[in-house]
Backbone as numpy.savetxt, mean C-alpha at the origin, in Angstrom:
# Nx Ny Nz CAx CAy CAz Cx Cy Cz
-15.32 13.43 -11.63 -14.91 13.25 -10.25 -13.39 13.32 -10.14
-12.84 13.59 -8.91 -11.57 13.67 -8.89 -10.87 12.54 -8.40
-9.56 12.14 -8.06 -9.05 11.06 -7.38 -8.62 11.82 -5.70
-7.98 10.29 -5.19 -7.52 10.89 -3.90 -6.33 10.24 -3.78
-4.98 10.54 -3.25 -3.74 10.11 -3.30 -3.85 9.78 -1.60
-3.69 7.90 -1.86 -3.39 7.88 -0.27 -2.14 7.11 -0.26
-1.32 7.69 0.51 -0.08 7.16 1.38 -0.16 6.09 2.05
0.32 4.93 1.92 0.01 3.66 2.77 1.20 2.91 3.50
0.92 2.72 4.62 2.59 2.00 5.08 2.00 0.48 5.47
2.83 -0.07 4.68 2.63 -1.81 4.90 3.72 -2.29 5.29
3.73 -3.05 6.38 4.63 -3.71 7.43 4.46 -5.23 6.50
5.87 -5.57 5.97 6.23 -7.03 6.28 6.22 -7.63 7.19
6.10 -8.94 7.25 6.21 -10.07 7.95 7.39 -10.36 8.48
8.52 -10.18 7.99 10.02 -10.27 8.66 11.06 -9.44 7.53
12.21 -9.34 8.13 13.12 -8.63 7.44 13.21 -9.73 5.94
12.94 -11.06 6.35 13.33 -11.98 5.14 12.69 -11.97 3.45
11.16 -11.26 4.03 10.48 -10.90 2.59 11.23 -10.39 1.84
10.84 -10.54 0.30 11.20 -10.31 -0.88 10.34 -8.79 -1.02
11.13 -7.74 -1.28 10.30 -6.29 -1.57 9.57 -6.12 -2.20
10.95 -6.76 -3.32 10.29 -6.38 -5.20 9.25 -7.26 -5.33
9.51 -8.95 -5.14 8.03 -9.49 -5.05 6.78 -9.11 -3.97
7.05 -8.30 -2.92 5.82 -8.11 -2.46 4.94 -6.93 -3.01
6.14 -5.75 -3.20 5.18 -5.04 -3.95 4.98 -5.06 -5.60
5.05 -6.36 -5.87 4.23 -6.44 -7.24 3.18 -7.42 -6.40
3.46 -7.90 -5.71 1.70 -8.47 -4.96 0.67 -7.35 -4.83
1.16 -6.56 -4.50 0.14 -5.47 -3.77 -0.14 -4.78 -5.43
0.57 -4.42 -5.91 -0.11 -4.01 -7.55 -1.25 -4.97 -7.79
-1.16 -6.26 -8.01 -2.19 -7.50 -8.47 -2.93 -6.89 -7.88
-2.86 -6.86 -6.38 -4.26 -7.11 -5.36 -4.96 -5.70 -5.44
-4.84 -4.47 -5.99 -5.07 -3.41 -6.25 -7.03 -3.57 -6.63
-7.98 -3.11 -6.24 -9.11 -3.31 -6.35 -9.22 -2.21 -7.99
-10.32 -2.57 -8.47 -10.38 -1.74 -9.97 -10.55 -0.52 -9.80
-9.68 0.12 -10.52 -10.01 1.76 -10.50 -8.36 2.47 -9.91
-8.06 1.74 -9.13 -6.81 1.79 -8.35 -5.64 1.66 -8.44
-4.22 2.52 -8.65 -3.33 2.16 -9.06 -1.97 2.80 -8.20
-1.24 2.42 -8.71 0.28 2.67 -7.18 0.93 3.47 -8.15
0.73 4.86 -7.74 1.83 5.61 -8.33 3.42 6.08 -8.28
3.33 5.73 -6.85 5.29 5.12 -6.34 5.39 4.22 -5.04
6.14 4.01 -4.78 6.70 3.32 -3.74 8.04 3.94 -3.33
7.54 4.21 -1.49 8.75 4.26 -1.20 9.03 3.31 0.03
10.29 3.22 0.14 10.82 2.39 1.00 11.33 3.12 2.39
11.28 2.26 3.53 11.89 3.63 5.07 12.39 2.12 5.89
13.43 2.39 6.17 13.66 1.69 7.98 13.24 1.80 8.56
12.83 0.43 9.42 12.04 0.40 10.50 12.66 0.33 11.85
13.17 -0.51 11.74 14.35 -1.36 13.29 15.29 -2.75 12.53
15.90 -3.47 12.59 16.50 -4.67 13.09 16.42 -5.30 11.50
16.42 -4.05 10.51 16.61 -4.79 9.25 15.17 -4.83 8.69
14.13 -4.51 9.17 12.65 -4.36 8.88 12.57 -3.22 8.01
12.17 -3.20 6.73 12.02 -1.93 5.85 10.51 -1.96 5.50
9.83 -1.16 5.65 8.47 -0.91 5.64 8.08 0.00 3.74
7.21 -0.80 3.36 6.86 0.04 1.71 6.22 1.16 2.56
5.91 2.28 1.60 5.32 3.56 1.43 4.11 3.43 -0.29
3.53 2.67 -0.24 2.97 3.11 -1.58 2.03 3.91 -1.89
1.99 5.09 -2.48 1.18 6.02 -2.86 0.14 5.81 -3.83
-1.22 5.45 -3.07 -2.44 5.23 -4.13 -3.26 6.04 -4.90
-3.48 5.97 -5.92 -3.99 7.09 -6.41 -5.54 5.97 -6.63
-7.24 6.56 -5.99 -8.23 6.17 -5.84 -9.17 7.22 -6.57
-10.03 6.73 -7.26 -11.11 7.42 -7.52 -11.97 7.61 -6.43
-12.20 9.11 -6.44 -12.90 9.74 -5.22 -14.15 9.19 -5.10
-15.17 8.59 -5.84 -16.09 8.08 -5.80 -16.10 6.72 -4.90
-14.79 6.10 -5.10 -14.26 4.49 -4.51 -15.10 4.83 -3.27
-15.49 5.85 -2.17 -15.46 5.60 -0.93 -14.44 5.62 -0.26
-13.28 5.87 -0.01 -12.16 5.92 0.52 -11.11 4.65 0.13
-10.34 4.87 1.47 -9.26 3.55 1.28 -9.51 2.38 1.66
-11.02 2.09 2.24 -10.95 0.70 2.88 -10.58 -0.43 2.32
-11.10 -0.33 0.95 -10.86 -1.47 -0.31 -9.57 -1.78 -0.62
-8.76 -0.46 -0.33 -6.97 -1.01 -0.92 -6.52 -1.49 0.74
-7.27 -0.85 1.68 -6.54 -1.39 2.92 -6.85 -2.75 3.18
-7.79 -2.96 2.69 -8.48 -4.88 2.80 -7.89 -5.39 2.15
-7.69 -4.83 0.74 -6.88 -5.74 -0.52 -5.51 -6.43 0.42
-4.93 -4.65 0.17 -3.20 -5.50 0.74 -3.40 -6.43 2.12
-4.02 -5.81 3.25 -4.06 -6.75 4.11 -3.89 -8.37 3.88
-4.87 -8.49 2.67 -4.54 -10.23 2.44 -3.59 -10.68 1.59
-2.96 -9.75 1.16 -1.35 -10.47 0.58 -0.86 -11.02 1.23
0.10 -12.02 1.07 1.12 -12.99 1.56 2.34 -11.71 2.10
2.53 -12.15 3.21 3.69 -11.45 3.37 3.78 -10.16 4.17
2.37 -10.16 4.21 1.61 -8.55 4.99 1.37 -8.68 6.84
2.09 -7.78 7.50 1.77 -8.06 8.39 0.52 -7.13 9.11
0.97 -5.29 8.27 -0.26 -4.96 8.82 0.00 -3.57 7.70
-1.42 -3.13 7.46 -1.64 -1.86 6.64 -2.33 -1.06 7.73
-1.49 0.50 7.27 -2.30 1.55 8.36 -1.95 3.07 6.70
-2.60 3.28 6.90 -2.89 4.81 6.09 -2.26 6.00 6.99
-1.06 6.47 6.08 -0.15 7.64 6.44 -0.34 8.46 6.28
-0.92 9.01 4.94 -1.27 10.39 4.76 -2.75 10.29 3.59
-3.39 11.05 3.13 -4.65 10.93 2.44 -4.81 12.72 1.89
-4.82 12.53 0.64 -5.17 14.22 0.20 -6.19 14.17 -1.56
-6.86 14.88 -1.74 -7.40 14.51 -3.20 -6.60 15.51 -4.12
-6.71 15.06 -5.19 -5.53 15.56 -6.19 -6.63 15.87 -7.52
């Protein structure tokens, strides 16, 4: 089977979060099979920097719902939405 590379943008909770500790939260919370092949970072407004992390999923997983549920319940998360999605 192949994988699928999805693009994910996760909104902090305030400009005050910690990056580096949030996205090693979101690594932990990673469901099995699943792994973050980069991170990028973008401005949002008012000091708000939004991650970019690029998932790489086994195509079998069923899609992204599982990494979008995961991160959702990290500390620090205000909201996950899926940016881009392609299989590799």
């Amino acid at each position: 089977m192949g994988k699928v590379a999805a693009k994910m943008k996760v909104m902090p909770q305030s400009p005050e979060i910690d990056l580096d500790d949030l996205q090693e939260r979101l690594e932990n919370a990673l469901p099995e099979g699943a792994k973050i092949s980069r991170v990028d970072r973008e401005d949002v407004a008012f000091g708000l920097i939004a991650l970019f992390p690029t998932v790489l999923i086994p195509d079998e997983a069923g899609g992204t719902d599982a990494v979008e549920d995961a991160f959702a319940d990290v500390d620090g998360v205000e909201s996950v939405s899926v940016d881009e999605v392609g299989r590799i």
